[in-house]
N, C-alpha and C positions, 0 to 999 in steps of 0.2 A: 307308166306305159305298159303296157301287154308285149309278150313275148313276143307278137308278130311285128307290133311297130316299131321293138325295139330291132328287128332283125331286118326292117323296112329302110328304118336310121342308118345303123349302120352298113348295107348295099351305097347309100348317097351317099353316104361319107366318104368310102373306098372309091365310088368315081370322079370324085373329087381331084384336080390337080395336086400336085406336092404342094405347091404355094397356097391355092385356099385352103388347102388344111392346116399350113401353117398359119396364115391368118387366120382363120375363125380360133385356131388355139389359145392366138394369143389373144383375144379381141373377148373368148370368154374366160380368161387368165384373170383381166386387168377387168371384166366385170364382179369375178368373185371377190377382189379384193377391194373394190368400190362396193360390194355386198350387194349388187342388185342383182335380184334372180338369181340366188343361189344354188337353190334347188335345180332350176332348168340347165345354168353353169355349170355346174358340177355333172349331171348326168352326160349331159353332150360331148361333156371334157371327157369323160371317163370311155364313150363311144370312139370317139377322135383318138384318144389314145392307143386303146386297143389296132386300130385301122393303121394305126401309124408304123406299130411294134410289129402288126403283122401277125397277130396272135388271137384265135377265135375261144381262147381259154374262158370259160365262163364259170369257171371255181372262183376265180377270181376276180369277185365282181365286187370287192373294194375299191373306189377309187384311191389312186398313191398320191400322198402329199408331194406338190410342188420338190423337196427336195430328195424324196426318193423315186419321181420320175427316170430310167435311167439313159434317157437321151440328153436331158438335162445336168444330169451328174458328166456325159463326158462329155459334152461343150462348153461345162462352165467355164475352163478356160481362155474361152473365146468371147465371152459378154462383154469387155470392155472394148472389142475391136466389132462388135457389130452393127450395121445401120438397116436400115429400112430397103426394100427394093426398089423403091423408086426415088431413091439420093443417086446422086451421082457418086462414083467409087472412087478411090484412091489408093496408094497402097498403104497399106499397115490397117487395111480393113476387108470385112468379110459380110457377105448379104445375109439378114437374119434367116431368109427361106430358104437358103445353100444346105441348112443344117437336116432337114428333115428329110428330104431325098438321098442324101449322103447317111443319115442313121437308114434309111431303108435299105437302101443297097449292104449298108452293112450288115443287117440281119439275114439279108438274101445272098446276097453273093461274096460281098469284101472280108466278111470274119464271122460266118453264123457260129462255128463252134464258141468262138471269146463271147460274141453277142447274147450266146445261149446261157453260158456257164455266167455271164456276169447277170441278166435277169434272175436266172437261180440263186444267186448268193446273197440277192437284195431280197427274195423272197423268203430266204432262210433269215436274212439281218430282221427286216421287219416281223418276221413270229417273234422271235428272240429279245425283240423288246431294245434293243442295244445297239449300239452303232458301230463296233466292235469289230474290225475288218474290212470296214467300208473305206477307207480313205484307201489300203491295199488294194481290193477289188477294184476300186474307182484307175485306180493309175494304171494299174494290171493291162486293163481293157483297152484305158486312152491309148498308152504304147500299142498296142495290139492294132487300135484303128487307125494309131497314123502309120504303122509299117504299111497298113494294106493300102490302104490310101496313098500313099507314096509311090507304093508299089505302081500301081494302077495309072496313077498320072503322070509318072516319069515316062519323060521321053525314052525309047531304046530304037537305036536306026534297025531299021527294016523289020520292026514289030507293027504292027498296024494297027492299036489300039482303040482307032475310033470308033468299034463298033463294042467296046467294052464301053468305053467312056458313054456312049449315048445310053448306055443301058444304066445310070445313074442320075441322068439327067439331062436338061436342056445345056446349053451353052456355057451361060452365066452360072450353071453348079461347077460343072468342070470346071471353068476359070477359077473357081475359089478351090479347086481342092488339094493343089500343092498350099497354100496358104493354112488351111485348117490341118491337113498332115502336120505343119512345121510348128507350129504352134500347139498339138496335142503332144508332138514328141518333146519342146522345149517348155514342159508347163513348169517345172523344177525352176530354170534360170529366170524365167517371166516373173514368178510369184516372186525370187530373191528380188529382182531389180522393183519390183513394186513394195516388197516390204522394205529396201533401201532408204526410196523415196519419201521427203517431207510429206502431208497429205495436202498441203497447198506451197508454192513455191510465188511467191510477193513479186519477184524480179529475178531472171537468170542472169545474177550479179555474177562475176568473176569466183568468189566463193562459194557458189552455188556451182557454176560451170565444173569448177574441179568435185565437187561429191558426187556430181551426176555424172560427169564423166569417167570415176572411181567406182563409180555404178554400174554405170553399162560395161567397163572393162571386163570383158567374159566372151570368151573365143565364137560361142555356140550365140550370143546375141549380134555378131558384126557379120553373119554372114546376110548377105543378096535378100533372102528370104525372109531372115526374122528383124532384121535391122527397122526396114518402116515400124514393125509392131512395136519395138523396143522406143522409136520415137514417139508413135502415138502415142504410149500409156506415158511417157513425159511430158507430151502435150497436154496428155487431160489434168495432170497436177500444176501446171504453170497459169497463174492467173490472167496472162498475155501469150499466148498459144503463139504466137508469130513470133516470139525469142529465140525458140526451138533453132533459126538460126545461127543464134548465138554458138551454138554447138557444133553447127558447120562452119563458121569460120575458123571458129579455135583449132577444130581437127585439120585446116587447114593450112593455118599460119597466117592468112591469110583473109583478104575482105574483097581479092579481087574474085570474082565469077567463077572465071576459066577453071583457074586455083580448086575454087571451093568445089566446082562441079566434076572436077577431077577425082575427088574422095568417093569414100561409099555414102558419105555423110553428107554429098551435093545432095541427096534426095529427101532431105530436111527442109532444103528450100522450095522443094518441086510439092513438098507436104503443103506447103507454109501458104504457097501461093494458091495451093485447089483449096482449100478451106477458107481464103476470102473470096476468093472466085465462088464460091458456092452461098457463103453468108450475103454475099453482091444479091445473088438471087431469093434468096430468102429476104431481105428491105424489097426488092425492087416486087416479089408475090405480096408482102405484107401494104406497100404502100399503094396498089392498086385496090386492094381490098379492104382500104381506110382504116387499117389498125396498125394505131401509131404510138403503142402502147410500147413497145421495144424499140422503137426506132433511133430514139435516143442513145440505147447500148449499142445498139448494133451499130449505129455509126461513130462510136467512139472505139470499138472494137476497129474499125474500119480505117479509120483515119491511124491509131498508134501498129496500124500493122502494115498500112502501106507506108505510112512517115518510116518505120521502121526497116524495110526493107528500101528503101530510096535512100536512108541514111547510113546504114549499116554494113550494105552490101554495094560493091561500086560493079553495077550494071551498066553494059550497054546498050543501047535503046533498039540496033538492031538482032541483039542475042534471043534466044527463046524465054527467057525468064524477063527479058527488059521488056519484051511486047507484052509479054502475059500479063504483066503488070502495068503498061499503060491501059490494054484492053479491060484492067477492071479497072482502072480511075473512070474509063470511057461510062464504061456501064455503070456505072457510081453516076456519077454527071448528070447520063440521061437520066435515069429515073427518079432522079431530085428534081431534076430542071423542070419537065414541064409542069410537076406539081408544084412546086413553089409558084409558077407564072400564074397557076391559076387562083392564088390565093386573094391578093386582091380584089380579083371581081368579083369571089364571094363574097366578099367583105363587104366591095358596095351595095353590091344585090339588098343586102341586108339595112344598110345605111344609108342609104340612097332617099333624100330627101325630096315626101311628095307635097303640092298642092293638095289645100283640104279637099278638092273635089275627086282628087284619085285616089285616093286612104281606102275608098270603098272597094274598087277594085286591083289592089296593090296583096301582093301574097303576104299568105299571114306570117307569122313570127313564132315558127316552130323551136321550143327551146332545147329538142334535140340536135335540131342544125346549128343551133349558137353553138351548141358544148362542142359540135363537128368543128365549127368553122373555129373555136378558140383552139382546138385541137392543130388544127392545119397552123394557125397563126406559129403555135409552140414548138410544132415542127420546123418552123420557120426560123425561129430563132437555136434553137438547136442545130439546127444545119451552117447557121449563123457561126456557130462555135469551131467547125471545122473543115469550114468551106473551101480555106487555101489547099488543102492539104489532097482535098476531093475536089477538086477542079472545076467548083461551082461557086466559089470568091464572086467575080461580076452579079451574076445573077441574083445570089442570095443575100448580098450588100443591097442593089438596086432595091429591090422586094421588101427587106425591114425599113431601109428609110423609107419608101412609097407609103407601107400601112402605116409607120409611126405617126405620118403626118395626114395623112388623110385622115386615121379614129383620130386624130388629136383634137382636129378640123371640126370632124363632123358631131362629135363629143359634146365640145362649146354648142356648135348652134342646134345640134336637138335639145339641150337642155335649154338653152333660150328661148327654144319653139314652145316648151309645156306652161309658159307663163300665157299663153292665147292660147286660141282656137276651139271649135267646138267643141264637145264631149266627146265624141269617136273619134276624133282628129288626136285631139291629146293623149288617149287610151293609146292608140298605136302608137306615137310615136315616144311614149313610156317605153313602150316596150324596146324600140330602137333606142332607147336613152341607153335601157338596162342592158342592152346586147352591148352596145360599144364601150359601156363600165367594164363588162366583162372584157370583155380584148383589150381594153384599158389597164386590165391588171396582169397580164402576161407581156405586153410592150415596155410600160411605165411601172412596173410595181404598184402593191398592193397599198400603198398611200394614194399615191395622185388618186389609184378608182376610188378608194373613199373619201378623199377630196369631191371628185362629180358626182359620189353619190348623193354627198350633202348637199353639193348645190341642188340637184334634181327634184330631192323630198324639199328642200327652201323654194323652188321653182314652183311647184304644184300645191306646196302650201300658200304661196303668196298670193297664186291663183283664185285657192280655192278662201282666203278675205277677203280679195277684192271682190266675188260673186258676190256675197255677204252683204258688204258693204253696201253695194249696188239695189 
């Protein structure tokens, strides 16, 4: 590009919100490392950066690798607590576009002098060829941004803050930035209690409870502030995210509610319950959009964390957590329910046996929609596995005996049918033979379909002697 378009670039870039510039960063982050458009990648990244820092320095017109970025160096320890802006939040997490309005404000207002001197020292490490000082710099700075940061969003009566705070950002930054203060200032205690932890935890068994709870014992992780995070990062080692409770009842003594909500460590279950409230939403996006590719984890995910919390914890039905958790069995329900009802009528659609004279205008036998509809069947019986527990028992009982006997049905007499009929009559209703083998072999197992397969090639071979014959 020529010096004009490059100064054309970046003018767009700097009118850009805080958030689309975090998004297009990352969006050409995760292209360079999928390696497509590199070239383009890297250059816009390198524009984007500059716009971000705040810095028109064009000496320096190397792009910095990924880890000597230094907005990146002091949030890293916030990566295992960040999500998307458009998930729903909880606490012991932080929005990924919080991060980049808040490094701006800090080279502007919250700590230009730390913000200055810690660019300079990365610019000194990178000539020097060494890494030699960087871990010091890096902490140096983080302390530095979460005092200001701290500073900035504590409350103090009859200081009037709010027109500081909008000058960092919209709403939802401020909301996150006693959260990221607490968490730059505790990154020491954070990383011990993660290097504590097994890297997968199988079941939070009684012996697991006391190492993790020998873990977290540390003054600066039980306060208000950093305690969600101190669960989170125990949540993401637990191979059953919803045990997390386990921990609130121990600290509590206790399996009654009241008890457990009375702790600081009630808010393990207020974790425990927004993360299947939110997975609820994720099956229920994924199964309108016919990708039923996870669905099976996800509702086994589903089923061992509401069993779990219905067994575990003695809730009442009219407390705030008894509702929360009826209202996701509710939303679990519906959005199985009307799919499973609709499964059989595709099925017949598909099987639905015609006179030779309607074959001609009868829809054709798409073998995308088979693999669909065996898809839905599989769903079907997967939901089958944990229906008592998701409050879809009647429904999804009714629904596998209805298709087991109707392909059973219709199985037999289409393959009866390819011993007659005319040449195109038989060709279709082949292909209905082969559809309902298939859903034959997710209903009944992969014998019985090779069972009707053999009958079916026996069928249209004996057919196809008797022509002969004739």
């Amino acid at each position: 590009m020529s010096q004009t378009s490059t100064e054309r670039l970046r003018e767009y870039l700097a009118q850009l919100p805080p958030q689309s510039q975090a998004l297009l960063m990352r969006e050409f982050e995760r292209a360079i490392e999928r390696g497509e458009d590199v070239a383009v990648a890297n250059f816009v990244l390198e524009q984007l950066r500059k716009v971000v820092r705040g810095t028109e320095d064009e000496d320096d017109d190397e792009a910095r690798p990924r880890t000597d970025d230094p907005a990146r160096l002091l949030f890293r320890p916030l990566e295992p607590f960040l999500i998307e802006s458009n998930f729903p939040m909880r606490a012991g997490q932080v929005r990924r576009t919080s991060l980049t309005p808040v490094w701006q404000w800090l080279g502007r207002d919250g700590a230009p002098e730390a913000a200055s001197a810690f660019e300079a020292t990365l610019a000194a490490i990178r000539q020097s060829g060494s890494t030699a000082g960087l871990e010091a710099a890096t902490r140096k700075f983080q302390l530095a941004a979460a005092e200001a940061i701290v500073q900035v969003a504590t409350p103090v009566q009859g200081d009037d803050r709010q027109r500081a705070l909008s000058r960092i950002g919209p709403p939802n930054v401020v909301e996150d930035l006693l959260s990221i203060g607490a968490v730059l200032r505790a990154r020491e205690p954070i990383d011990t209690l993660g290097s504590r932890l097994p890297g997968q935890i199988r079941a939070l068994t009684p012996s697991q409870l006391e190492m993790v709870t020998a873990a977290l014992n540390v003054p600066s992780l039980q306060t208000p502030s950093l305690l969600p995070f101190a669960l989170s990062l125990i949540m993401q080692r637990l191979a059953a995210p919803w045990q997390i409770i386990r921990l609130a009842i121990k600290m509590a003594a206790s399996d009654d509610e009241i008890r457990v909500a009375a702790t600081p460590y009630g808010i393990a279950v207020t974790i425990a319950l927004h993360d299947l409230s939110f997975l609820t939403a994720c099956l229920r996006t994924d199964i309108r959009r016919s990708q039923f590719d996870n669905v099976g984890e996800q509702l086994k995910i589903l089923h061992d964390g509401v069993r779990g919390l219905r067994t575990e914890l003695d809730l009442r039905n009219d407390s705030a957590w008894g509702r929360q958790l009826t209202s996701i069995r509710a939303d679990i329900s519906n959005s199985l329910q009307s799919e499973i009802e609709s499964v059989p009528g595709r099925v017949r659609r598909i099987l639905r046996q015609r006179a030779d004279k309607d074959i001609a205008s009868a829809p054709k036998i798409d073998a995308s929609e088979v693999e669909e509809i065996a898809a839905l069947i599989d769903f079907v019986a997967v939901c089958r596995t944990y229906a008592s527990e998701l409050a879809i028992n009647e429904v999804t009982l009714r629904t596998y005996s209805d298709l087991q006997h109707y392909v059973e049905h219709s199985t037999e007499s289409l393959v009866q049918t390819l011993r007659g009929g005319d040449t195109k009559a038989r060709a279709y209703r082949l292909m209905q033979a082969k559809a309902a083998i298939r859903f034959c072999e997710i209903l009944f197992g992969h014998d019985y379909a090779s069972l009707m397969n053999r009958a079916a090639e026996n069928a249209m071979t004996g057919e196809r002697k008797t022509s002969k014959a004739g």
